[in-house]
C-alpha positions in Angstrom: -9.8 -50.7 8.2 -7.5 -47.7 8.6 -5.6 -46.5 5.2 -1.2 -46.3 5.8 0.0 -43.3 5.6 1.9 -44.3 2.5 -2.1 -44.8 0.8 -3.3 -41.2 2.5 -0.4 -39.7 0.4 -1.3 -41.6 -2.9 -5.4 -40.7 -2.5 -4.3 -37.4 -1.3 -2.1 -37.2 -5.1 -5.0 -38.8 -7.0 -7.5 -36.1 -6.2 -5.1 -33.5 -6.2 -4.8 -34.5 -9.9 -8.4 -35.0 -10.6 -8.9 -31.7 -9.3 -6.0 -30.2 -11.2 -7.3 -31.8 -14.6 -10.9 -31.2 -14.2 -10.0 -27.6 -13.9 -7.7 -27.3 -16.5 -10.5 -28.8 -18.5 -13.0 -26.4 -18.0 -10.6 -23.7 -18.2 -10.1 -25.1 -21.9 -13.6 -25.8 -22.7 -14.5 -22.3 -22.3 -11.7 -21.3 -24.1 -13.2 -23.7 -27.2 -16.5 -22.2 -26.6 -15.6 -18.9 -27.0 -13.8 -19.6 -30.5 -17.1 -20.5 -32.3 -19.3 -18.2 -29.7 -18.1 -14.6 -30.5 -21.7 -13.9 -27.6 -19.5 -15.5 -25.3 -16.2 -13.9 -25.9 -17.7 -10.5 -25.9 -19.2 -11.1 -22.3 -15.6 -12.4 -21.2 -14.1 -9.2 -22.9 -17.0 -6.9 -21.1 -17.9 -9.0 -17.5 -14.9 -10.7 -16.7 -11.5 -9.8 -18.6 -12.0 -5.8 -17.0 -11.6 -7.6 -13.5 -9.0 -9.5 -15.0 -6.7 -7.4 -16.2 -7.3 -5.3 -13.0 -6.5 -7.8 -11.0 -3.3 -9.5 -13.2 -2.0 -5.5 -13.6 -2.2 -4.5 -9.9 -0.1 -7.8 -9.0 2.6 -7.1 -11.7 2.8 -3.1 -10.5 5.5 -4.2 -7.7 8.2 -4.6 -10.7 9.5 -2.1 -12.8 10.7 -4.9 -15.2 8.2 -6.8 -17.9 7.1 -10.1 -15.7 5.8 -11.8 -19.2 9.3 -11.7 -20.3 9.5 -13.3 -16.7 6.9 -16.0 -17.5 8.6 -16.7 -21.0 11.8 -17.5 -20.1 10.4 -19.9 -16.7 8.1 -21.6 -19.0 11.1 -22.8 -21.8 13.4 -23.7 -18.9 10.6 -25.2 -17.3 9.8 -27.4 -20.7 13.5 -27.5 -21.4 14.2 -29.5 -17.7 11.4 -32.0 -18.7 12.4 -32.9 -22.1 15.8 -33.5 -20.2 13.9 -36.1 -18.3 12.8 -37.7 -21.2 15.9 -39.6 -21.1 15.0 -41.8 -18.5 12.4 -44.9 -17.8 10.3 -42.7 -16.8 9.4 -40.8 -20.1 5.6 -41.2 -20.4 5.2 -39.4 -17.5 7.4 -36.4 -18.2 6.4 -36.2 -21.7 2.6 -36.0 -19.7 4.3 -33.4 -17.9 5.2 -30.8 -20.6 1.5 -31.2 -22.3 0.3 -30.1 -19.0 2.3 -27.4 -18.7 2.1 -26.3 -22.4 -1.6 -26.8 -21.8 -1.3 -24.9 -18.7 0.4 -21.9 -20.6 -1.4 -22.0 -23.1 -5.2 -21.5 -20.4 -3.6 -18.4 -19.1 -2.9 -16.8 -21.9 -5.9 -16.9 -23.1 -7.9 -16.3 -19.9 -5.6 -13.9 -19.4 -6.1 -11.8 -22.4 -6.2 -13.9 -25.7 -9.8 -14.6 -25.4 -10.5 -10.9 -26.6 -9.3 -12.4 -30.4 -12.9 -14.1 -30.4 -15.1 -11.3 -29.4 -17.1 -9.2 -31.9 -15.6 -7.3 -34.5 -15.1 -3.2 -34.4 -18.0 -3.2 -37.4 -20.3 -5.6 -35.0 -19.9 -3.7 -31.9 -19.9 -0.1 -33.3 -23.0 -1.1 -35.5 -21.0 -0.4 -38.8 -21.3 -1.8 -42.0 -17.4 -2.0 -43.6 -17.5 0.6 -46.5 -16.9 -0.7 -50.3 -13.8 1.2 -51.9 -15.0 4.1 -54.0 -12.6 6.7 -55.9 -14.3 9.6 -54.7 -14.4 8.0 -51.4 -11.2 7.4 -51.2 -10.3 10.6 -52.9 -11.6 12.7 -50.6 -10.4 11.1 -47.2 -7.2 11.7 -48.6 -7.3 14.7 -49.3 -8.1 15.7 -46.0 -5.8 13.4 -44.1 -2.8 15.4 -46.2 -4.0 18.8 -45.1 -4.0 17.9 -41.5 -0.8 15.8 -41.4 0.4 18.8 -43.1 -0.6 21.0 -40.9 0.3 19.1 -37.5 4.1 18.7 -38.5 5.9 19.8 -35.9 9.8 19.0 -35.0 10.7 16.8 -32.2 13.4 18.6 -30.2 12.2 17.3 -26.7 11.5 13.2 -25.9 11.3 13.9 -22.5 8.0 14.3 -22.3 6.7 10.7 -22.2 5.0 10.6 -18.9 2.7 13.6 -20.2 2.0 11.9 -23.4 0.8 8.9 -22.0 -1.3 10.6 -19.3 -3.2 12.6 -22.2 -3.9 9.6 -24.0 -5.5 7.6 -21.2 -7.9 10.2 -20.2 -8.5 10.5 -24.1 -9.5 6.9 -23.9 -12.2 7.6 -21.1 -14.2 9.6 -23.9 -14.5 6.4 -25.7 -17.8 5.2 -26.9 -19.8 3.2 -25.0 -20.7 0.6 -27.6 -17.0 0.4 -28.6 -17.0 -1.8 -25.1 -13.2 -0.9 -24.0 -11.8 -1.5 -20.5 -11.3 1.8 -18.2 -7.4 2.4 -18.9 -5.5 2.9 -15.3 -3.2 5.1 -14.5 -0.6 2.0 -13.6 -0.6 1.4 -17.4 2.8 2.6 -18.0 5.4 0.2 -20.0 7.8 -1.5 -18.7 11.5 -2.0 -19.1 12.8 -5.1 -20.9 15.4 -7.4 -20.9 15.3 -8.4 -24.4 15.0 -4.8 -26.1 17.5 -5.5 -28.9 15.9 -8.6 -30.4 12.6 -7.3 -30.2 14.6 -4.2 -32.3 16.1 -7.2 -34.5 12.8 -8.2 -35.7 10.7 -4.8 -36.0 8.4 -5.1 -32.9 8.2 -1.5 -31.5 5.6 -3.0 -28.6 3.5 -5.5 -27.5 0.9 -6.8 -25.1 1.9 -9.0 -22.7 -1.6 -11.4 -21.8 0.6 -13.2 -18.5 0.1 -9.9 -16.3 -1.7 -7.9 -18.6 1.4 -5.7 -18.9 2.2 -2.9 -22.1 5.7 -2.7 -23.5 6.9 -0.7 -26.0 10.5 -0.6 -27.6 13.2 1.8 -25.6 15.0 2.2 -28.9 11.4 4.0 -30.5 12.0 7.3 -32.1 10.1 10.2 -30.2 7.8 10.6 -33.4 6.5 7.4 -32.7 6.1 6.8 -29.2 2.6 8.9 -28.8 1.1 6.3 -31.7 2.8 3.3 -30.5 1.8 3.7 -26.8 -1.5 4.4 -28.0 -1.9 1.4 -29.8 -0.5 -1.1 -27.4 -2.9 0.4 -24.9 -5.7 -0.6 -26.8 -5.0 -4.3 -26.9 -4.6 -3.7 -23.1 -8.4 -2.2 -23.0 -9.6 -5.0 -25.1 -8.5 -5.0 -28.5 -7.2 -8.1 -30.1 -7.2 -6.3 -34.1 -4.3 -4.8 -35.1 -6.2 -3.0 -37.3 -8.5 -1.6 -34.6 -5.5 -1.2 -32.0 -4.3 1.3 -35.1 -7.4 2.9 -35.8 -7.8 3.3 -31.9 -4.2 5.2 -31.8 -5.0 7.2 -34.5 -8.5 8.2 -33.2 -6.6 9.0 -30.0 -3.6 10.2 -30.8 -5.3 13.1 -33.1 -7.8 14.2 -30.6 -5.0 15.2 -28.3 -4.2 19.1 -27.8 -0.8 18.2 -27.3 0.8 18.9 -30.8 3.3 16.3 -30.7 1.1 13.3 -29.9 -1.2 15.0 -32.7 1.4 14.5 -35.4 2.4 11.1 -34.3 -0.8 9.8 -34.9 -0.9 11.3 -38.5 2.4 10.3 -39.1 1.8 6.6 -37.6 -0.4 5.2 -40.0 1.4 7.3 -43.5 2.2 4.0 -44.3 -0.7 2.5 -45.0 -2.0 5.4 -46.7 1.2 5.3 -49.2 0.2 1.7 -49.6 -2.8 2.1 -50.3 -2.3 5.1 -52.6 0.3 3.6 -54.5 -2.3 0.9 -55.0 -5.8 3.1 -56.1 -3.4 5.6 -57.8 -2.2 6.0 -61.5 1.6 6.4 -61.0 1.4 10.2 -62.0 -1.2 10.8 -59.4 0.8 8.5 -56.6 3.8 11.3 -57.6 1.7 14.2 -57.8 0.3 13.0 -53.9 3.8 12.6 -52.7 5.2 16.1 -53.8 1.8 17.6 -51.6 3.1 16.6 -48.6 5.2 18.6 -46.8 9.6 17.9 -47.5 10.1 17.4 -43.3 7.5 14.7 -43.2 8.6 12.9 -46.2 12.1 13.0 -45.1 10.7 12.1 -41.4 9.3 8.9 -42.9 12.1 7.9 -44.8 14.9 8.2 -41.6 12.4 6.2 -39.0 12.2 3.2 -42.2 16.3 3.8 -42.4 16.1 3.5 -38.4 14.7 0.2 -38.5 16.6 -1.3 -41.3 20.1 -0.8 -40.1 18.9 -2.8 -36.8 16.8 -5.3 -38.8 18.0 -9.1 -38.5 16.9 -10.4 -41.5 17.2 -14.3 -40.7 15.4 -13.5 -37.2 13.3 -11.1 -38.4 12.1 -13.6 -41.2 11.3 -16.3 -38.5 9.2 -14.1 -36.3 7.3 -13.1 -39.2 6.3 -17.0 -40.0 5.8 -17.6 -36.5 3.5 -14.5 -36.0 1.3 -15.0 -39.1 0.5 -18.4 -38.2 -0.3 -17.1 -34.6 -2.8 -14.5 -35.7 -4.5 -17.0 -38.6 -4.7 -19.3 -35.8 -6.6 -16.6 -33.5 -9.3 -16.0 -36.3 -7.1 -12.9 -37.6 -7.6 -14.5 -41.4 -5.6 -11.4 -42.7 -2.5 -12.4 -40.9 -0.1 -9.3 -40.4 -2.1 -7.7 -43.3 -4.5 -6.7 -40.8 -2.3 -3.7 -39.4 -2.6 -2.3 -42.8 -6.8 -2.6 -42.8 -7.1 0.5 -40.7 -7.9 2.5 -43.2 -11.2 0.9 -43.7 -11.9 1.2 -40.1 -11.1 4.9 -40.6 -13.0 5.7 -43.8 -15.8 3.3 -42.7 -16.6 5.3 -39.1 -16.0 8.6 -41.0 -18.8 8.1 -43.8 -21.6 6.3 -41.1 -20.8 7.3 -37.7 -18.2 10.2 -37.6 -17.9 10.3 -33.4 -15.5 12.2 -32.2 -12.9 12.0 -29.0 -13.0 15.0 -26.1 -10.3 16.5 -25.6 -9.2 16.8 -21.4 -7.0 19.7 -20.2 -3.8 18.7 -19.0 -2.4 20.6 -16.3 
């Protein structure tokens, strides 16, 4: 008995949809797996996300403007048109239909990149043991982070110079251990421009890593100073690295092997921060002064105008909401610190400097 062709279509839409579920399921499944398997996301993050991120890169490299913003604002219009839908007889299925496409959003993000947040930790794959927080430790780190920020202060006249900063610090990355298992940066990792530059301003984000098409961005509005340490970092997630903390310690690792004096600096300067906090922490208060007045009056006065920078284009209310949205984000991706994590580099740094103390070559740029 010959089917109609009105029955062809409906088989035709059945196993279209079996297909379509059982993949997205699988898709999923691994995804689980990988959450309580941190074997399994390390071979995703070393076999299959290089090819990846290769692949998702090369396609995006036809547009000069950031396709995840692109994906972002599809997706909510996308959602938005089926909640709109909702208002008819027919709701089950479109409310079916924006699970599946949150679902479906939600598989390439993390296949995509976000599967790197359950790989194994910077101490696990560098064979380190985290180091306990001693005085003298401490103490003596500091003391020689001061002399060379000191030392690598220099003004910056010339912001120009971008393309040659970011070149450096992807052949830097090449020199990276082996066992620190990072992808081969490319030479089409260059950020792109965005749409939505002033809110990211609005809420304090000077870059991020976009998992869609594997793409870098970094703020247009960054200060010079900072562009060496933020491009740095936001490469690092690109190579691999889901840890703030790690994408910080990577910049600063980076960033201070470079011959290039200004990228030098900016990846002293870009972590000060945490060092004040930490200080201001482990310090009596005459001590916490007595650190401040030995660093040099242009780096102190450097600090204090990019925090002033920020502030005056801070949006409290926004910035607030971001803030709740991305600390449940990152506890939810096994980042139990939250944003605190940014702010843990200095135990990668001190940790790698007492047991392993590699160090970074240095290429010479033409």
């Amino acid at each position: 008995m010959k089917l109609s062709c009105c029955h062809r279509h409906i088989l035709m839409q059945n196993r279209g949809r079996i297909l379509r579920y059982s993949l997205l399921l699988l898709l999923l499944g691994f995804v689980g797996y990988t959450r309580n398997n941190h074997a399994a996301g390390e071979f995703y993050s070393t076999r299959i996300y290089p090819h990846l991120s290769d692949m998702l890169s090369h396609l995006a490299r036809f547009s000069s403007f950031s396709l995840e913003e692109m994906v972002v604002c599809a997706s909510v219009l996308l959602l938005l048109r089926c909640l709109i839908g909702l208002r008819k007889r027919n709701w089950k299925k479109q409310l079916g239909l924006c699970v599946e496409i949150l679902l479906w959003i939600a598989a390439w993000f993390y296949w995509g990149w976000g599967i790197n947040y359950f790989r194994y930790s910077f101490y696990e794959r560098m064979d380190l043991q985290p180091v306990a927080y001693e005085d003298s430790v401490f103490q003596q780190f500091l003391n020689e982070y001061t002399t060379a920020l000191n030392n690598s202060y220099i003004p910056f006249a010339d912001s120009t110079a971008t393309a040659s900063w970011e070149t450096e610090i992807r052949q830097i990355y090449h020199t990276a251990p082996p066992e620190a298992a990072l992808c081969r940066p490319q030479e089409h990792f260059t950020p792109k421009r965005l749409a939505f530059n002033t809110l990211y301003s609005k809420v304090g984000v000077l870059g991020f890593m976009g998992p869609f098409f594997c793409e870098m961005q970094v703020n247009e509005e960054l200060l010079p100073t900072q562009y060496p340490f933020t491009y740095a970092h936001e490469l690092a997630h690109l190579l691999g690295v889901s840890s703030e903390a790690e994408a910080n310690y990577w910049a600063y690792k980076v960033c201070t092997a470079s011959k290039n004096p200004h990228v030098r600096f900016s990846g002293y300067l870009g972590i000060l921060p945490y060092v004040m906090n930490q200080t201001y922490g482990s310090l009596a208060p005459a001590q916490y002064r007595n650190w401040l007045q030995s660093i040099r009056p242009e780096v102190l006065i450097l600090a204090e105008e990019e925090n002033r920078y920020w502030q005056e284009k801070y949006s409290v209310w926004i910035g607030r909401m971001q803030d709740a949205l991305y600390e449940a984000f990152l506890k939810g991706n096994q980042i139990s610190s939250g944003q605190k994590n940014y702010g843990q580099v200095l135990s990668l740094i001190i940790s790698e400097r007492e047991q392993k103390a590699f160090c970074l070559n240095n290429p010479q740029i033409p």
